[in-house]
C-alpha positions in Angstrom: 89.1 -34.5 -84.3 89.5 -31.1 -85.8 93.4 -30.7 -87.6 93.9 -26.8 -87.8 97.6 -27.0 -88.4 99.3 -24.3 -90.9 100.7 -25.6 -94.4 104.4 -26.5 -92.6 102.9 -28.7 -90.1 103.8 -32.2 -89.6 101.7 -34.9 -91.4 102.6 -37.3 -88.3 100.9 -35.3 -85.5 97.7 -35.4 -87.9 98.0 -39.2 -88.0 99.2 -39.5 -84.2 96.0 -37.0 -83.1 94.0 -39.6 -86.0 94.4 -42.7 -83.9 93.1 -40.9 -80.7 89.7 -40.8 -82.8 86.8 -43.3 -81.3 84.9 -45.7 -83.9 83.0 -43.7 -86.1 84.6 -40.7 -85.5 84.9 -37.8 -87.8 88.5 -36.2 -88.4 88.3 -32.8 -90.2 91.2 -30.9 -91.6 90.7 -27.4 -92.0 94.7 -26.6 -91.3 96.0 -26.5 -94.5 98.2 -29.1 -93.8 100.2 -30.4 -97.2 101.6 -33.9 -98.0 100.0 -37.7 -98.5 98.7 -38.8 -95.6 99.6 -43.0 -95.3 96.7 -44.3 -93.7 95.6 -48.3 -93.2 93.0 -48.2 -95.1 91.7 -51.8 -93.7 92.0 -49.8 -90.3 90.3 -46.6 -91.6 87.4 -49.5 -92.9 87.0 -51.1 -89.6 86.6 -48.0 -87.5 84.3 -46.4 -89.8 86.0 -43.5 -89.8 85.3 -40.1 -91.7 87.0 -37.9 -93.2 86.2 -33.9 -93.7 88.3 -31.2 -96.1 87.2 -27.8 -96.4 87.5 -25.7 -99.4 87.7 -22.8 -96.8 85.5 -20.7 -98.2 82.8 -20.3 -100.8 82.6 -17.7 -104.0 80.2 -16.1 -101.6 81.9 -15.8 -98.5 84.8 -14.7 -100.6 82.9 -12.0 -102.4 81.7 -11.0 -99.2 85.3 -10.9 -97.6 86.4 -8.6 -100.8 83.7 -6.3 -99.9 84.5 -6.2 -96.3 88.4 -5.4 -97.4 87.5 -2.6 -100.2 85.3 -0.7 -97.2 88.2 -1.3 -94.7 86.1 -3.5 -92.4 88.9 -6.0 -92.7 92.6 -5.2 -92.1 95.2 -7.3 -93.9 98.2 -4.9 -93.1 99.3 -8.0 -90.9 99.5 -10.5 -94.0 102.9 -10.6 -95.8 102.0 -10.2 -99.5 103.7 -12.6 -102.5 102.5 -11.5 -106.0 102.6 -13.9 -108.8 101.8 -13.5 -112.8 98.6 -15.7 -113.5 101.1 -17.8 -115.6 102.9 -18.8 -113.1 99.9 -19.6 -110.8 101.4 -23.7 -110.2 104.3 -22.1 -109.0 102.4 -20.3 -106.3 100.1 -23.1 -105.3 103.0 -25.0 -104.4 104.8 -22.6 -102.6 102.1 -22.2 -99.9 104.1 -24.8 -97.5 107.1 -22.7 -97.5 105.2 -19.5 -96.6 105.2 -18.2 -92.8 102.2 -20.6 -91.3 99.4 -19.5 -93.4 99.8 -15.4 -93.2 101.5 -15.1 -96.3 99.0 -13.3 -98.7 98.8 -14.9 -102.4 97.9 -12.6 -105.1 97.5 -13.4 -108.7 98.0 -10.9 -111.1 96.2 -10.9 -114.8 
């Protein structure tokens, strides 16, 4: 099962769209969905089921991406930009679920 749900997503359609999973499935989130996530864990055992985060990106493929934006390869003009003092960087993080389904653009100024 692959969860691509924005930030402001439902945990219970993950879980519903969970059970549909056979034995030994995998069930990868790259949605950005936010919350805990009650699971049986006895059930989770005895399907032998896996589960997959992503860290979206790695320092390289986000080094890349900056490149691609400085040379205007890649056009944000559609993201909606937030700017927030490095202090205050918690505060961001935990604003992402109330943002507009994952195009809200994050900056962090130093």
């Amino acid at each position: 099962m692959l969860d691509t749900m924005g930030a402001k997503a439902p945990l219970a359609a993950m879980k519903d769209a969970m059970m549909g999973v056979r034995r030994g499935g995998r069930v990868v989130n790259i949605g950005g969905a936010a919350g805990d996530l009650a699971v049986d864990v006895k059930w989770w055992m005895d399907e032998q089921m896996e589960l997959i985060g992503s860290v979206w990106f790695t320092a390289a493929e986000g080094i890349e991406m900056a490149g691609l934006i400085a040379n205007g390869a890649v056009d944000l003009s559609v993201l909606e930009p937030k700017m927030w003092p490095l202090e205050s960087i918690n505060e961001a993080i935990n604003g992402v679920t109330s943002g507009d389904g994952g195009f809200t653009n994050y900056l962090v100024t130093i």
